[in-house]
C-alpha positions as CSV (number, residue, x, y, z in Angstrom):
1,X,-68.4,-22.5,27.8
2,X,-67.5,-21.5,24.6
3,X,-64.5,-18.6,23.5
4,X,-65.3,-14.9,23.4
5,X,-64.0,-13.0,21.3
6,X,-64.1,-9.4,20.6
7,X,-63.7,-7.0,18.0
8,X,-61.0,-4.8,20.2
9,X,-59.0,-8.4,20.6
10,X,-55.5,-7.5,19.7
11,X,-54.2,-9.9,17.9
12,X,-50.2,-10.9,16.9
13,X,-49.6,-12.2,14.1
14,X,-46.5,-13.0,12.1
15,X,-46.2,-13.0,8.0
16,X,-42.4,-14.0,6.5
17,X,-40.6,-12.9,9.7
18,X,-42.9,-9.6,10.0
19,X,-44.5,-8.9,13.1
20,X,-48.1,-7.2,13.5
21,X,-49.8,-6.2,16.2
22,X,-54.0,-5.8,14.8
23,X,-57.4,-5.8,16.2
24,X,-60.3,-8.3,15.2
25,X,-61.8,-5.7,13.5
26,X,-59.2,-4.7,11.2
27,X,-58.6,-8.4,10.9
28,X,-62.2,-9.2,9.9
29,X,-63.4,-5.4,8.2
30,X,-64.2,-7.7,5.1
31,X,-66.1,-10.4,6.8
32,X,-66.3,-13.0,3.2
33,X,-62.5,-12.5,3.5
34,X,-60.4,-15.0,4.2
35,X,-58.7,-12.9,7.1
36,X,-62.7,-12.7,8.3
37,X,-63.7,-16.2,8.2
38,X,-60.0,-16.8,9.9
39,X,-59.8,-14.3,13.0
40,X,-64.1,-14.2,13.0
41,X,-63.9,-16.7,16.2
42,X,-65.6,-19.4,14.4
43,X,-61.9,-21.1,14.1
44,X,-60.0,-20.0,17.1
45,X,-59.3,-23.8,18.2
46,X,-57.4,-24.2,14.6
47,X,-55.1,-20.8,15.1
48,X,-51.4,-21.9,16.0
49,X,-49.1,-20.1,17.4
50,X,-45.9,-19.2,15.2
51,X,-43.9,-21.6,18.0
52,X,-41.4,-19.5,19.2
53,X,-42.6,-19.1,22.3
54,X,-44.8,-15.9,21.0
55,X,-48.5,-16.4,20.7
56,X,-48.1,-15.1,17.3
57,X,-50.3,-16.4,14.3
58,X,-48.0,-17.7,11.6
59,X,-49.2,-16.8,7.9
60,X,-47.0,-18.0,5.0
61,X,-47.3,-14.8,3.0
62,X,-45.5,-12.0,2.1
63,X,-44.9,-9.5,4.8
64,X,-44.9,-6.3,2.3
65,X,-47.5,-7.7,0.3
66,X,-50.0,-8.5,3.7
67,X,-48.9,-5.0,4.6
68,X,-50.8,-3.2,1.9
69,X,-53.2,-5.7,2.6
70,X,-54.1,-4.7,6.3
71,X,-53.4,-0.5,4.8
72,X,-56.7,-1.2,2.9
73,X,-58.3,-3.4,5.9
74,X,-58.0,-0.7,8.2
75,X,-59.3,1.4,6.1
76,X,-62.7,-0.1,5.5
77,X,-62.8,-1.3,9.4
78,X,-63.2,2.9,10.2
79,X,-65.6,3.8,7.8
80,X,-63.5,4.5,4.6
81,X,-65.6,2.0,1.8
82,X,-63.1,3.4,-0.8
83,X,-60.8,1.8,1.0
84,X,-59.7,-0.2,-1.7
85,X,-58.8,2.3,-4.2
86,X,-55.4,3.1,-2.4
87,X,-54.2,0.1,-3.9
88,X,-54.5,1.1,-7.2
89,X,-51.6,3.7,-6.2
90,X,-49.2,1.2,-5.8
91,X,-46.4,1.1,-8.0
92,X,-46.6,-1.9,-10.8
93,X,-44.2,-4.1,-9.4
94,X,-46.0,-4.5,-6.7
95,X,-49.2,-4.4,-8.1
96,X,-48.0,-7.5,-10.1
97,X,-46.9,-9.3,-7.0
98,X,-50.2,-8.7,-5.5
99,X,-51.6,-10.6,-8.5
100,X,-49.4,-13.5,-7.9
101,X,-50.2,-13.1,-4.3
């Protein structure tokens, strides 16, 4: 029987030491994302814990960077499709490291 997953799934996950606590849907509000192809339950078998002990996802990222990242996400994953614009408030330095992101 295969995995179910849903889009109220709360799901840990931890980027450079920072710890978040999403849903599936935030995760996956962009579904030709690579968050959406990850957390869309087509590769839950590959997912590995951070192993600490914590069924935490590990993602080598920046925390601060994967922060504005999931600000936008949850955006579009309750209805805002200007979503996106908010990051174009961001101040140039970290526009720039988004870039390099």
């Amino acid at each position: 029987e295969g995995l179910v997953v849903r889009s109220t799934d709360r799901l840990l996950l931890n980027v450079d030491g920072r710890h978040f606590d999403m849903t599936r849907r935030t995760l996956t509000a962009v579904p030709d994302s690579l968050l959406g192809a990850m957390f869309s339950g087509q590769h839950e078998g590959r997912l590995q814990p951070d192993g600490k002990g914590e069924k935490r996802v590990h993602i080598d990222r920046s925390g601060a960077m994967f922060e504005c990242i999931l600000d936008v996400l949850q955006g579009y994953s309750t209805g805002d499709d200007n979503a996106a614009f908010a990051i174009y408030a961001l101040p140039d330095i970290q526009m720039e490291a988004m870039r390099e992101e």
